[in-house]
Residue frames as a rotation matrix with the C-alpha (Angstrom) as fourth column:
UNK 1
0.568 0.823 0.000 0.00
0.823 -0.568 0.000 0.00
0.000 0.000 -1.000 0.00
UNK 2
0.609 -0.491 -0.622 2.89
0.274 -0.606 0.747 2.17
-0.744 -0.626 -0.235 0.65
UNK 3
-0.556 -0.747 0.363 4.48
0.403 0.139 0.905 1.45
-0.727 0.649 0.223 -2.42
UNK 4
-0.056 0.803 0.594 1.28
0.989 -0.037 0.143 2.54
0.137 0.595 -0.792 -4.23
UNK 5
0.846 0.118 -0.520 0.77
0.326 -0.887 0.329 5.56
-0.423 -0.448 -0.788 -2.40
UNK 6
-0.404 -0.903 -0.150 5.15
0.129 -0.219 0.967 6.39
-0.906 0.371 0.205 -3.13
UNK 7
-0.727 -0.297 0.619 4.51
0.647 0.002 0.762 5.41
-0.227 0.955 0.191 -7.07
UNK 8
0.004 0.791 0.611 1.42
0.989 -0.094 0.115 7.47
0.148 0.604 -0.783 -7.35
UNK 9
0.506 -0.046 -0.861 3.02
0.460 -0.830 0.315 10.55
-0.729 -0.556 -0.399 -5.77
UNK 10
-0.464 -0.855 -0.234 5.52
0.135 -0.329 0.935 10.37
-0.876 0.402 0.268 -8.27
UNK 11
-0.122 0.687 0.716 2.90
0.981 0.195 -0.021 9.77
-0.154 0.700 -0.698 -11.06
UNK 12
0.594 0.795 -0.125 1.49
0.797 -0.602 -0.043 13.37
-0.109 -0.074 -0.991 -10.10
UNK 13
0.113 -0.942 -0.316 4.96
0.098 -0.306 0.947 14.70
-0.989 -0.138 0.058 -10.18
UNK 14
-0.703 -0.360 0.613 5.40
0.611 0.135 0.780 13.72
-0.364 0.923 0.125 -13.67
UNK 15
0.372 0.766 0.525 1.96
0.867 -0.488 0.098 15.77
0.332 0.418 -0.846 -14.50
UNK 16
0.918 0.109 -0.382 3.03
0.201 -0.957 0.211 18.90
-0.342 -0.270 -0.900 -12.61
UNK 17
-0.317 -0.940 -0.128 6.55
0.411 -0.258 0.874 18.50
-0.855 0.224 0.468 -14.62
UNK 18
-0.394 0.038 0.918 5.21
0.901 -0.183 0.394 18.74
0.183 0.982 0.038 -17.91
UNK 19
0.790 0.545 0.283 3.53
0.604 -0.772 -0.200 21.97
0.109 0.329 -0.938 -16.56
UNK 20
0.555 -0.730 -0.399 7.24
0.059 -0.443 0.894 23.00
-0.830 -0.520 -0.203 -15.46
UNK 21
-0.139 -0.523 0.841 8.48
0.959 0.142 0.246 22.46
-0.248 0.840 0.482 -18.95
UNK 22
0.807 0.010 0.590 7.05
0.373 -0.783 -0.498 26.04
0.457 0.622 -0.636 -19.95
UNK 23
0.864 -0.451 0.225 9.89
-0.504 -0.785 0.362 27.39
0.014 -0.426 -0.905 -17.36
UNK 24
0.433 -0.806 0.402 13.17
0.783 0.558 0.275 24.75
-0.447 0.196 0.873 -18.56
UNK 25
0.496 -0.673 -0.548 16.19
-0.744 -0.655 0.131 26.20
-0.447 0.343 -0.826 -19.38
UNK 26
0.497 -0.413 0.763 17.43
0.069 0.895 0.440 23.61
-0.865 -0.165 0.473 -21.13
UNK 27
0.325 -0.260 0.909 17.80
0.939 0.204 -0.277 24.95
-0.113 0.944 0.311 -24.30
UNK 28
-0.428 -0.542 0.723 18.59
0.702 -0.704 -0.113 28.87
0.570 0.459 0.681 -25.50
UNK 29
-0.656 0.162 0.737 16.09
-0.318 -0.945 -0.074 30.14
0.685 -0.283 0.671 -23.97
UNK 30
-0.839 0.253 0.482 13.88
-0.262 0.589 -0.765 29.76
-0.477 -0.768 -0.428 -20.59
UNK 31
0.115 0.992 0.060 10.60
-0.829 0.129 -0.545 27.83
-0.548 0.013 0.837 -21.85
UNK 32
0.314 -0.087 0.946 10.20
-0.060 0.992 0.111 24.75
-0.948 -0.091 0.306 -23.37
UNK 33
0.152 0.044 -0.987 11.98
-0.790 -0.594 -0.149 23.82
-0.593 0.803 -0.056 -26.55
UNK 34
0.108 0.343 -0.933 12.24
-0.743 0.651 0.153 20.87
0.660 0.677 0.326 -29.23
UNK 35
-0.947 -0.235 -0.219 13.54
-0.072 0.820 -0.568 18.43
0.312 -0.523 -0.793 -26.48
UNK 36
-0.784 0.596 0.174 11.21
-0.015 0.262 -0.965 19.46
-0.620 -0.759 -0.196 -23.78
UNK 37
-0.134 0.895 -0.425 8.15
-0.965 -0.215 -0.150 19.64
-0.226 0.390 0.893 -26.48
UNK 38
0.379 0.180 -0.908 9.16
-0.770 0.605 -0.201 16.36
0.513 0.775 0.368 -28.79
UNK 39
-0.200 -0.209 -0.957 10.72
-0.013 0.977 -0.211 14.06
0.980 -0.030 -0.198 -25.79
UNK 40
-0.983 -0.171 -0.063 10.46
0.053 0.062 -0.997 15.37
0.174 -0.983 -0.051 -22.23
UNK 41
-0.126 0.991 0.037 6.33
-0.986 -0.120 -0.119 15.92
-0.113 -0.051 0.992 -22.72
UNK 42
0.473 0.684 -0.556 5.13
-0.495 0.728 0.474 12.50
0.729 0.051 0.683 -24.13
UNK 43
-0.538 -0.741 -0.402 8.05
-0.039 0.498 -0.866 11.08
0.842 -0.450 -0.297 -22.29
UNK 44
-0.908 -0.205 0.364 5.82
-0.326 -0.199 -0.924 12.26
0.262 -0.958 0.114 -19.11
UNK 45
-0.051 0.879 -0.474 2.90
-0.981 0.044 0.189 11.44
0.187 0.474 0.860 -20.51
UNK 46
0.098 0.016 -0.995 4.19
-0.374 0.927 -0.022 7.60
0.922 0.374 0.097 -21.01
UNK 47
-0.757 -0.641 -0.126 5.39
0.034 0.155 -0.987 7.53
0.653 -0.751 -0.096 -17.25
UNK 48
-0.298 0.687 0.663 1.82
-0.937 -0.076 -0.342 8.91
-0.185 -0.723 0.666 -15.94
UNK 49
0.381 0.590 -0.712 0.41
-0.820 0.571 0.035 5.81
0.427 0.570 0.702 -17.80
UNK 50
-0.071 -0.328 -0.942 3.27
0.166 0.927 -0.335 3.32
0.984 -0.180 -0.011 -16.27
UNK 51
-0.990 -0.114 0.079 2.77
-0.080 0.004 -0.997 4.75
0.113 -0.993 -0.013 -12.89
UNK 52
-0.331 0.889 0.317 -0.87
-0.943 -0.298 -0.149 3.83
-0.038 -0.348 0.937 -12.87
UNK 53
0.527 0.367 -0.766 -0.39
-0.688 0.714 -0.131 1.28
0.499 0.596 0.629 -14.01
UNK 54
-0.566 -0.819 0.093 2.51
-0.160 -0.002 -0.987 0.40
0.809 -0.574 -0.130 -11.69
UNK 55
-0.684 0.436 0.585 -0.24
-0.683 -0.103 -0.723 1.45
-0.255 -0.894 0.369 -8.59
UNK 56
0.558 0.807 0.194 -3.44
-0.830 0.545 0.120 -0.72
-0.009 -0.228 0.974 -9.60
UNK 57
0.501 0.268 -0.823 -0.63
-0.361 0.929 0.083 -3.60
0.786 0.255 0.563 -9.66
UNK 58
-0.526 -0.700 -0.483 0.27
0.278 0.395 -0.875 -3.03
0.804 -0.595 -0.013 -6.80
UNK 59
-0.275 0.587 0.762 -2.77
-0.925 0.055 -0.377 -2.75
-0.263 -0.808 0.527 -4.93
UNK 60
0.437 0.855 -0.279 -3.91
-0.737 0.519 0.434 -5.45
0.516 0.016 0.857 -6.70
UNK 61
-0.415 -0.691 -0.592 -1.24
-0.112 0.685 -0.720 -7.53
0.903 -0.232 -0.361 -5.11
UNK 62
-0.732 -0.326 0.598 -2.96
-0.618 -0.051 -0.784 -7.04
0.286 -0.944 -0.164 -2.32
UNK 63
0.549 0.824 -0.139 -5.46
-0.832 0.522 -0.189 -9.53
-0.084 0.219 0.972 -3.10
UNK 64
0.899 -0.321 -0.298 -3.02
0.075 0.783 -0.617 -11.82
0.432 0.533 0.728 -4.95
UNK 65
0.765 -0.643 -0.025 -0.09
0.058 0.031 0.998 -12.42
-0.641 -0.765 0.061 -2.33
UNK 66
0.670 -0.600 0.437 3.17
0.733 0.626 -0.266 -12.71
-0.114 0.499 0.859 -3.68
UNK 67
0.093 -0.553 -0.828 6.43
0.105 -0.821 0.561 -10.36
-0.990 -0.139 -0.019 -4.83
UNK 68
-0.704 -0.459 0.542 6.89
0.642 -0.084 0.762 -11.36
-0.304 0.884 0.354 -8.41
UNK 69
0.415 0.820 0.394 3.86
0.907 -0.406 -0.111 -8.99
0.069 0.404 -0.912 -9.28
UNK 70
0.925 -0.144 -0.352 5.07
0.034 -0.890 0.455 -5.87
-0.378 -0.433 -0.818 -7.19
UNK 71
0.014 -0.983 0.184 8.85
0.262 0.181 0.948 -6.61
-0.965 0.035 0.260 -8.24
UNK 72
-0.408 0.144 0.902 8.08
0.907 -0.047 0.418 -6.49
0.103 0.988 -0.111 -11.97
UNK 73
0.388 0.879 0.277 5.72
0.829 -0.464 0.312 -3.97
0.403 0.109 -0.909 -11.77
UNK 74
0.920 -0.178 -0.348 8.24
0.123 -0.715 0.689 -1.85
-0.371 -0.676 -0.636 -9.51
UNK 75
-0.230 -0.961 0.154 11.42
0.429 0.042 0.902 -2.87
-0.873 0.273 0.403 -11.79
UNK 76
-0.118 0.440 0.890 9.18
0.993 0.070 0.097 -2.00
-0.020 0.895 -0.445 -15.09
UNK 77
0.882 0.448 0.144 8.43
0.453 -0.892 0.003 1.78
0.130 0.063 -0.990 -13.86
UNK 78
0.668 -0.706 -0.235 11.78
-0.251 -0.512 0.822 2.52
-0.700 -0.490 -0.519 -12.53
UNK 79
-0.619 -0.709 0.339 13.48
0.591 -0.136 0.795 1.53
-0.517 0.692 0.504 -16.25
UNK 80
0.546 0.820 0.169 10.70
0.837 -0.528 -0.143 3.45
-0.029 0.220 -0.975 -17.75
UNK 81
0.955 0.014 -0.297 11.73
0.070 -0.982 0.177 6.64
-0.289 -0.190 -0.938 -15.89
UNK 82
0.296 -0.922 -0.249 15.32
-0.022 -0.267 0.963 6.29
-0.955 -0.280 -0.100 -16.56
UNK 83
-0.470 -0.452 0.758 14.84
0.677 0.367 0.638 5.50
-0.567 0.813 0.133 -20.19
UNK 84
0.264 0.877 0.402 11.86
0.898 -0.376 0.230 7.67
0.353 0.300 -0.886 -20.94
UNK 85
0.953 0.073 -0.293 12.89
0.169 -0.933 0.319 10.50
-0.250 -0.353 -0.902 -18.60
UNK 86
0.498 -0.826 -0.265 16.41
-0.145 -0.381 0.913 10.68
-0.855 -0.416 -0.309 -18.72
UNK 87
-0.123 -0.770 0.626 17.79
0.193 0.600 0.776 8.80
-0.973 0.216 0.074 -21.74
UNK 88
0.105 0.234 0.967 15.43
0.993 -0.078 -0.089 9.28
0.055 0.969 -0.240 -24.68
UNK 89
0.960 0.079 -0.270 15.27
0.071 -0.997 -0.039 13.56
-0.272 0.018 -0.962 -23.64
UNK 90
0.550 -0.834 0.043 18.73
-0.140 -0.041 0.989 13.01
-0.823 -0.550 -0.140 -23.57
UNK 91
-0.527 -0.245 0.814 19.56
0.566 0.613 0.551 11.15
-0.634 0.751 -0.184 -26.80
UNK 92
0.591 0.628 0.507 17.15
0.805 -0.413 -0.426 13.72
-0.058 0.660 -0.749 -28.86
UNK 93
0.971 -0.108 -0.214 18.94
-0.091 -0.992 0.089 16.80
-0.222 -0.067 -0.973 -27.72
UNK 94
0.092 -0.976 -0.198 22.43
-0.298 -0.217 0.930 15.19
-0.950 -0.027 -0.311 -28.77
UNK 95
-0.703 -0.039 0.710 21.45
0.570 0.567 0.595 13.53
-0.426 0.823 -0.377 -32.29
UNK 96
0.160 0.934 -0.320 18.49
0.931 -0.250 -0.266 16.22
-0.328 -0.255 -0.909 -32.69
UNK 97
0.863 -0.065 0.501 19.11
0.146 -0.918 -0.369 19.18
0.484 0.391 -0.783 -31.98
UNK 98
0.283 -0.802 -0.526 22.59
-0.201 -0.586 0.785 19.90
-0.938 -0.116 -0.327 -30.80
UNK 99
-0.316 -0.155 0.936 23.32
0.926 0.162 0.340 18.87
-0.204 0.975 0.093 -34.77
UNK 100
-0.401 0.430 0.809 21.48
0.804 -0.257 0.536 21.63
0.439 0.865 -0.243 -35.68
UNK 101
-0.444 0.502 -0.742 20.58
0.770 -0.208 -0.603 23.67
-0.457 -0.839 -0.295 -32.86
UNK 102
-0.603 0.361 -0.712 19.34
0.016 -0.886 -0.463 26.95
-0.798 -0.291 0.528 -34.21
UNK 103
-0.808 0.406 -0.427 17.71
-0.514 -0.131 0.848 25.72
0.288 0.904 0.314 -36.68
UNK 104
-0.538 0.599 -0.593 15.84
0.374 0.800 0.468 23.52
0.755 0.030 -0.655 -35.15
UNK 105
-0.548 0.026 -0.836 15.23
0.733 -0.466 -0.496 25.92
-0.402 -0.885 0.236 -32.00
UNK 106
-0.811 -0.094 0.577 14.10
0.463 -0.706 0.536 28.75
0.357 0.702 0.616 -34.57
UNK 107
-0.212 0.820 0.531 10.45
-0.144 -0.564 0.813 28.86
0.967 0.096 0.238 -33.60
UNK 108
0.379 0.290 -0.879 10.68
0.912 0.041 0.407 28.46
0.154 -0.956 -0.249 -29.91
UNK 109
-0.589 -0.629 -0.507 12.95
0.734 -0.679 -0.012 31.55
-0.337 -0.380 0.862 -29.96
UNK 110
-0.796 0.320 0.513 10.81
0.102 -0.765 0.636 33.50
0.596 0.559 0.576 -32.33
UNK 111
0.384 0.923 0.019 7.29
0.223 -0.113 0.968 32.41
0.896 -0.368 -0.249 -30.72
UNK 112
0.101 -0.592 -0.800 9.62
0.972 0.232 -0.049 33.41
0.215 -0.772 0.599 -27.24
UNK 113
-0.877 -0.430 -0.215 10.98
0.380 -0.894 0.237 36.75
-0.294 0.126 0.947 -28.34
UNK 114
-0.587 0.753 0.296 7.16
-0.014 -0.375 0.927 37.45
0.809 0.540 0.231 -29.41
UNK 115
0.540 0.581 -0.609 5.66
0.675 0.133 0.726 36.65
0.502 -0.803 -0.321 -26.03
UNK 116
-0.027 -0.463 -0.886 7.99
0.910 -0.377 0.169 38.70
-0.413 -0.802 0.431 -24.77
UNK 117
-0.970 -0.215 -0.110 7.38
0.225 -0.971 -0.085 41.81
-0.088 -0.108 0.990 -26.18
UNK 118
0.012 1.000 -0.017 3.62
0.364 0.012 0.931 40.90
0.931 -0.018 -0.364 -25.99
UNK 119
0.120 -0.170 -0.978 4.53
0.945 0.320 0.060 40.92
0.303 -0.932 0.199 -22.15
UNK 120
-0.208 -0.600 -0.772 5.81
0.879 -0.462 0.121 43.56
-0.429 -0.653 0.623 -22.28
UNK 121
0.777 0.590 -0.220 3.56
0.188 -0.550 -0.814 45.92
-0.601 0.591 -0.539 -24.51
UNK 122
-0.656 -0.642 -0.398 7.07
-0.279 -0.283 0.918 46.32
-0.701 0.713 0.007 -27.31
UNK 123
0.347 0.316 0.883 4.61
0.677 0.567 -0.469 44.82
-0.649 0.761 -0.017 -30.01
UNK 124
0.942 0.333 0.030 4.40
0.248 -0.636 -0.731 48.54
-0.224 0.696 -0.682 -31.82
UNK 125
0.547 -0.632 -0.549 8.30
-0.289 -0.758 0.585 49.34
-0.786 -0.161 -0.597 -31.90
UNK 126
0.938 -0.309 0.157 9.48
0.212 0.155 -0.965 49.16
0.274 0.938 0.211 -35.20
UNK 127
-0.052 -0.997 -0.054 13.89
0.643 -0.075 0.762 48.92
-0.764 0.005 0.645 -35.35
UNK 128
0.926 0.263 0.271 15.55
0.348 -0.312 -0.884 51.19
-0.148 0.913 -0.381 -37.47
UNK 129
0.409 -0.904 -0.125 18.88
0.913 0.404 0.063 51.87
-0.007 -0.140 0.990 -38.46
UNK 130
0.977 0.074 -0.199 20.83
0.109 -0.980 0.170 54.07
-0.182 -0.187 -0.965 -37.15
UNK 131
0.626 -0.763 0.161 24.45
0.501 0.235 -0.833 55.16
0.598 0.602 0.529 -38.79
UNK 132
0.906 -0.251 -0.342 26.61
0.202 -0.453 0.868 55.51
-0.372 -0.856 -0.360 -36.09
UNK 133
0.803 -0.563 0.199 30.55
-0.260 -0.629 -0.733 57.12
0.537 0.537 -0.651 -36.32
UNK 134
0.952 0.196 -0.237 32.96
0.168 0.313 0.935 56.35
0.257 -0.929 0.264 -34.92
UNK 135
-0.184 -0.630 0.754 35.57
0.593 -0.683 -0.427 59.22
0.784 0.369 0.499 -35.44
UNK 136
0.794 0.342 -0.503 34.89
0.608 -0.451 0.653 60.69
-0.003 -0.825 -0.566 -32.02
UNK 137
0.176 -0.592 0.787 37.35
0.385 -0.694 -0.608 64.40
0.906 0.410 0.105 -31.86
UNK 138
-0.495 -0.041 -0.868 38.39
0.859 -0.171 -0.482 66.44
-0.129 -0.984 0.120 -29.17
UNK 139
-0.917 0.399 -0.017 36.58
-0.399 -0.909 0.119 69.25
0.032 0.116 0.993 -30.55
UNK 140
-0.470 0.435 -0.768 33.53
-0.110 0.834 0.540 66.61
0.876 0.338 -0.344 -30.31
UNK 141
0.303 0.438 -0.846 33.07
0.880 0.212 0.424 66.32
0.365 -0.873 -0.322 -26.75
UNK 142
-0.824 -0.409 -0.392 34.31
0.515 -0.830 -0.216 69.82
-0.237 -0.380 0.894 -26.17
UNK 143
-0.806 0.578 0.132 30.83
-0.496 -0.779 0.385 71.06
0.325 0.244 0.914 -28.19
UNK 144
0.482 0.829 -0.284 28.49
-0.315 0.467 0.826 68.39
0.817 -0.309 0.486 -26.65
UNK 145
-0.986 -0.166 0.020 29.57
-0.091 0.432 -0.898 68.10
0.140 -0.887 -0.441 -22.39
UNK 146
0.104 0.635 0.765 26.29
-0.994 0.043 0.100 67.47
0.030 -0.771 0.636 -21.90
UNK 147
0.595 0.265 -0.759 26.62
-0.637 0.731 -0.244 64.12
0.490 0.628 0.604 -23.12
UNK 148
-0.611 -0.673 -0.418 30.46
0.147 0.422 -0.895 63.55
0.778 -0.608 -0.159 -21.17
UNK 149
-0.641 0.316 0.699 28.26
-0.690 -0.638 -0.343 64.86
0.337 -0.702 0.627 -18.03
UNK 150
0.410 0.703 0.581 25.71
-0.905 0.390 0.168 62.02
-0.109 -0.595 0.797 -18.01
UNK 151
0.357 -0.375 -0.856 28.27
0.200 0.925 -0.322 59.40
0.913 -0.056 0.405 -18.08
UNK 152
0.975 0.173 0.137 28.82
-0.176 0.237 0.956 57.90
0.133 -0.956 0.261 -14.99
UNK 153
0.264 -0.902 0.342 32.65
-0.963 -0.230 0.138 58.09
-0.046 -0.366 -0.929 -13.35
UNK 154
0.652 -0.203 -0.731 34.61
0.176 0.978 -0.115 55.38
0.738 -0.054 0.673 -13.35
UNK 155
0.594 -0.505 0.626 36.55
-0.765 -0.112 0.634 54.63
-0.250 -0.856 -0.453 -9.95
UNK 156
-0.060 -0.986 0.158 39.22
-0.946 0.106 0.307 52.39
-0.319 -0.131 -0.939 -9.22
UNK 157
-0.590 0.162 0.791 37.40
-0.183 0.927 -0.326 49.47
-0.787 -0.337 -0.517 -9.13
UNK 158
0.808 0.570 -0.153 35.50
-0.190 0.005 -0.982 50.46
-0.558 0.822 0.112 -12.43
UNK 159
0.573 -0.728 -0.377 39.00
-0.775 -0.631 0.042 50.26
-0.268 0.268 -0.925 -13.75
UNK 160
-0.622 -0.720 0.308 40.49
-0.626 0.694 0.355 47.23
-0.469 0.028 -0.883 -12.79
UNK 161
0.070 0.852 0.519 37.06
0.001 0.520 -0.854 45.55
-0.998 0.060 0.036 -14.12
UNK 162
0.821 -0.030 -0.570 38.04
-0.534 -0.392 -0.749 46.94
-0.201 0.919 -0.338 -17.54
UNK 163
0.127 -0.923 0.364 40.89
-0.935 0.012 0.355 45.66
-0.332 -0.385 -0.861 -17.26
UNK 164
-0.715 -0.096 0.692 40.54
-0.275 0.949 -0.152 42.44
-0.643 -0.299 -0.705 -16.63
UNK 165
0.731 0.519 -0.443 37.93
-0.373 -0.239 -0.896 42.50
-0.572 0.820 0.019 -19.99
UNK 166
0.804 -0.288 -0.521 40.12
-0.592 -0.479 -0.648 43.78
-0.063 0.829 -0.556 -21.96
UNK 167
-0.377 -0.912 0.160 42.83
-0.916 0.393 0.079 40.89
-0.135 -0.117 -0.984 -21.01
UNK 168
-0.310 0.075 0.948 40.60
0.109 0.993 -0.043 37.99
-0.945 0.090 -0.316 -21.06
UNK 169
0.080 0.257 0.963 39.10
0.978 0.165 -0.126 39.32
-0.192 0.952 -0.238 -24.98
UNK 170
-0.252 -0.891 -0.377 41.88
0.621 -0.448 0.643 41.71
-0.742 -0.072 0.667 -26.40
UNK 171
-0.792 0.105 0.602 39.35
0.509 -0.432 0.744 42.12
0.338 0.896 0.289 -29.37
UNK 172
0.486 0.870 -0.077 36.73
0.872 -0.489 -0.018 44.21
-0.053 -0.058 -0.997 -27.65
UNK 173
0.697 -0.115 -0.708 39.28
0.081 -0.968 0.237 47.09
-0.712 -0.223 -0.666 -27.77
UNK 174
0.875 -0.483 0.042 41.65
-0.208 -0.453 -0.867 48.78
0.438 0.749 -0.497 -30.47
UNK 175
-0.229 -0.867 0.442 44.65
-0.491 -0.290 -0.822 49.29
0.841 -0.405 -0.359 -27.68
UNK 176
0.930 0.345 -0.130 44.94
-0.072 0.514 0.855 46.57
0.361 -0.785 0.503 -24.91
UNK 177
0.321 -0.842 0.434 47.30
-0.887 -0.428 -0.172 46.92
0.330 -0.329 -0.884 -22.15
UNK 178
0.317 -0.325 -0.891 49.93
-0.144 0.912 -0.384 44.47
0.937 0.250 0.242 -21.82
UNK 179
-0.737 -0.503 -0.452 50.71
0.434 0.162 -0.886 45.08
0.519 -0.849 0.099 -18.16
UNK 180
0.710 0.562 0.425 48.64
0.051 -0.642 0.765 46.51
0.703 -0.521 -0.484 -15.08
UNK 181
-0.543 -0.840 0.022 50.22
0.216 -0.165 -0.962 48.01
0.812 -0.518 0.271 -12.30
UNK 182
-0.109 0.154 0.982 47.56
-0.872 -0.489 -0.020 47.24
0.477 -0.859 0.187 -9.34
UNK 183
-0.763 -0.529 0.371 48.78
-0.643 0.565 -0.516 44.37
0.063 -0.633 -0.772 -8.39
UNK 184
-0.070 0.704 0.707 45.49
-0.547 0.565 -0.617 42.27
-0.834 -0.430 0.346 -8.90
């Protein structure tokens, strides 16, 4: 009875994963994508089915005495989950999609990046391009301080942070220093 009660907790588990699948991070982005749609859903699906199945034979054991009923019946769900949950999600996302990932990912990101600016009322903002320069002068920021004005100081510690950038990926800057002298 105990064992019934145990497999049928987990049973309900598997149902309240598949609602946890909209919030996975498994893939690019947080919500569910080709894995969790095409193997980690039915996958839970197939598991509620053996874990009910799993519980009515193991109440019914209590009628019909014996272990070979419960044993099977407890050895049958528990490869299930490990093949179903773990192995086939597992075996999709490395023959699947990591082959191919952004293609195959395409419309979870898009139908993503569309909920999210539903969310967030962006539907109406149209992009547009904008030709930027990048010939900055000293006569440049001498006719526009308002502009040096709302930038925020850097301190010491804004410093060494640059730094340490600019040493671990030399290409985010023209001129990268080859030494530092604060000792961190």
């Amino acid at each position: 009875m105990l064992f019934a009660f145990i497999v049928a907790t987990w049973g309900f588990q598997y149902w309240i994963d598949i609602y946890k699948l909209d919030y996975s991070q498994t893939g690019q982005i947080i919500g569910a994508g080709y894995t969790d749609v095409h193997a980690q859903m039915p996958a839970y699906w197939i598991l509620i089915g053996v874990s009910a199945l799993t519980v009515v034979a193991l109440l019914l054991n209590i009628r019909f005495k014996g272990w070979r009923l419960p044993i099977t019946a407890i050895a049958v769900w528990i490869g299930a989950s490990l093949l179903l949950g773990v192995a086939w999600p597992a075996i999709v996302q490395a023959f699947v999609v990591n082959p191919n990932e952004q293609v195959v990912e395409a419309p979870y990101i898009s139908r993503n990046i569309a909920m999210t600016r539903t969310a967030f009322g962006l539907n109406d903002v149209k992009g547009q391009s904008f030709p930027a320069a990048e010939s900055l002068t000293a006569s440049d920021v001498v006719n526009d301080p308002q502009t040096i004005k709302q930038r925020a100081p850097l301190g010491p510690q804004d410093s060494r942070a640059v730094l340490r950038a600019v040493a671990v990926d030399p290409g985010r800057t023209t001129s990268s220093p080859t030494s530092t002298s604060t000792g961190t």
